[in-house]
C-alpha positions in Angstrom: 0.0 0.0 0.0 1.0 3.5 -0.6 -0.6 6.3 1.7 -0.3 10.2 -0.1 -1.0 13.2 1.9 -1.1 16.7 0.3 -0.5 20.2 1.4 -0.1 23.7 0.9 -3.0 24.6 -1.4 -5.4 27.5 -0.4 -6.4 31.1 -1.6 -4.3 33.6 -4.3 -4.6 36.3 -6.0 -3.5 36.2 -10.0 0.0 35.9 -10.5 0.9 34.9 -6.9 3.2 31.6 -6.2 1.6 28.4 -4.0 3.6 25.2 -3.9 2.1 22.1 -3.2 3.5 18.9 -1.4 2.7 15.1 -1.3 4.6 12.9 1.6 4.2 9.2 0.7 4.7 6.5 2.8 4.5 2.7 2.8 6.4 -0.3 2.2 5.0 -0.5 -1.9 6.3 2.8 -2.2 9.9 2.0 -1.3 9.6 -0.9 -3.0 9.6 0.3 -6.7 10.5 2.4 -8.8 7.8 4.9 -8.5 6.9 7.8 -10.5 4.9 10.8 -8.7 2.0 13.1 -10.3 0.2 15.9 -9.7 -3.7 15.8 -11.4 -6.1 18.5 -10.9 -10.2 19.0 -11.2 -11.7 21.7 -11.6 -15.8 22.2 -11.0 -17.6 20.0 -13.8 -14.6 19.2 -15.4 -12.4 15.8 -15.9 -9.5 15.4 -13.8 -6.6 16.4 -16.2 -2.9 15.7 -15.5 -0.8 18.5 -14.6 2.8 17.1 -14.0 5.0 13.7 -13.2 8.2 13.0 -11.8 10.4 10.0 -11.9 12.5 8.7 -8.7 15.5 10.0 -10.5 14.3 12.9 -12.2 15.6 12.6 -15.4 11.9 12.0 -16.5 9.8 15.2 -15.8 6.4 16.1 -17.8 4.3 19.0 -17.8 0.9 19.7 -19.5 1.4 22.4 -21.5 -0.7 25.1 -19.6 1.9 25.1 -17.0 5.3 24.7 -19.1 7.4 28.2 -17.9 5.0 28.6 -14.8 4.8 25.3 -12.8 7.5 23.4 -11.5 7.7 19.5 -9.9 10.5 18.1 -7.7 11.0 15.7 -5.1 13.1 15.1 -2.3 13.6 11.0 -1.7 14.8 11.3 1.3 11.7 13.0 2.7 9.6 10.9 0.2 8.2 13.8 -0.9 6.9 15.3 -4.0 6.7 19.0 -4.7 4.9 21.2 -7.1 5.8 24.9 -7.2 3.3 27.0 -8.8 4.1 30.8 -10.0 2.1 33.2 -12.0 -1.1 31.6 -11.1 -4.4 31.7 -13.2 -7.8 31.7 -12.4 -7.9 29.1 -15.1 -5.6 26.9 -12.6 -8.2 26.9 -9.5 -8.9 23.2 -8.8 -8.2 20.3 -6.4 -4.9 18.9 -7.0 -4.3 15.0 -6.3 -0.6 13.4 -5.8 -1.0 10.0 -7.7 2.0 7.5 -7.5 2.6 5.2 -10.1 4.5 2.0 -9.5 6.8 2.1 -12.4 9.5 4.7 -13.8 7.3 5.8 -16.7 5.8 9.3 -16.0 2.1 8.7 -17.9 -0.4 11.4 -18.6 -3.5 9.6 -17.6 -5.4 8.8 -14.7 -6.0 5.3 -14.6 -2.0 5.0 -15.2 -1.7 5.6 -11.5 -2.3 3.7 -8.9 -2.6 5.5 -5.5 -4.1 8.9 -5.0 -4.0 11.4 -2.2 -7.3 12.6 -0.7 -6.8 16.6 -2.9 -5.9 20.1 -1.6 -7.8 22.8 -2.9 -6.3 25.8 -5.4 -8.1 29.0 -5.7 -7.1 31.9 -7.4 -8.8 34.9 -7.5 -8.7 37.6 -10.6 
């Protein structure tokens, strides 16, 4: 089993900075080579990736609505994953979900993932 905890989100105004972070834990987790994710929904909309790590970090993806603005990194030591976000939209306000995927793939869709995080709400007023 992997447990996922997130923090950090909460209320901005346009172009302020938030970051996000996901602490995972469990004996799965150490176990593989596990890729880390942040996914986001926003009110009547699909849950649309946002960004993945590798353990290594030599393979990072971003959604293009965030290339130049957001930015995910993780500390394995801490066995945590962290997503800086700068010049925030409205457009970005959502709930973001840490996902962990139990291979060293970053994928772009949901069902790719195994184990989710319960979501930390981003709002961003204009």
């Amino acid at each position: 089993q992997v447990q996922l905890v997130e923090s950090g989100g909460g209320l901005v105004q346009a172009g302020g900075s938030l970051r996000l972070s996901c602490a995972a834990s469990g004996r799965t987790f150490n176990r593989y080579e596990t890729t880390l994710g942040w996914f986001r929904q926003a009110p009547g909309k699909e849950r649309e990736f946002v960004a993945a790590i590798n353990r290594s970090g030599d393979r990072i993806d971003y959604t293009d609505a965030v290339k130049g603005r957001f930015t995910i990194s993780r500390d394995n030591a801490k066995n945590t994953v962290y997503l800086q976000m700068n010049n925030l939209k409205p457009e970005d306000t959502a709930v973001y979900y840490c996902a962990a995927r139990l291979s060293r793939f970053p994928l772009r869709t949901a069902p790719d993932y195994d184990y989710w995080g319960q979501g930390t709400q981003v709002t961003v007023s204009s």
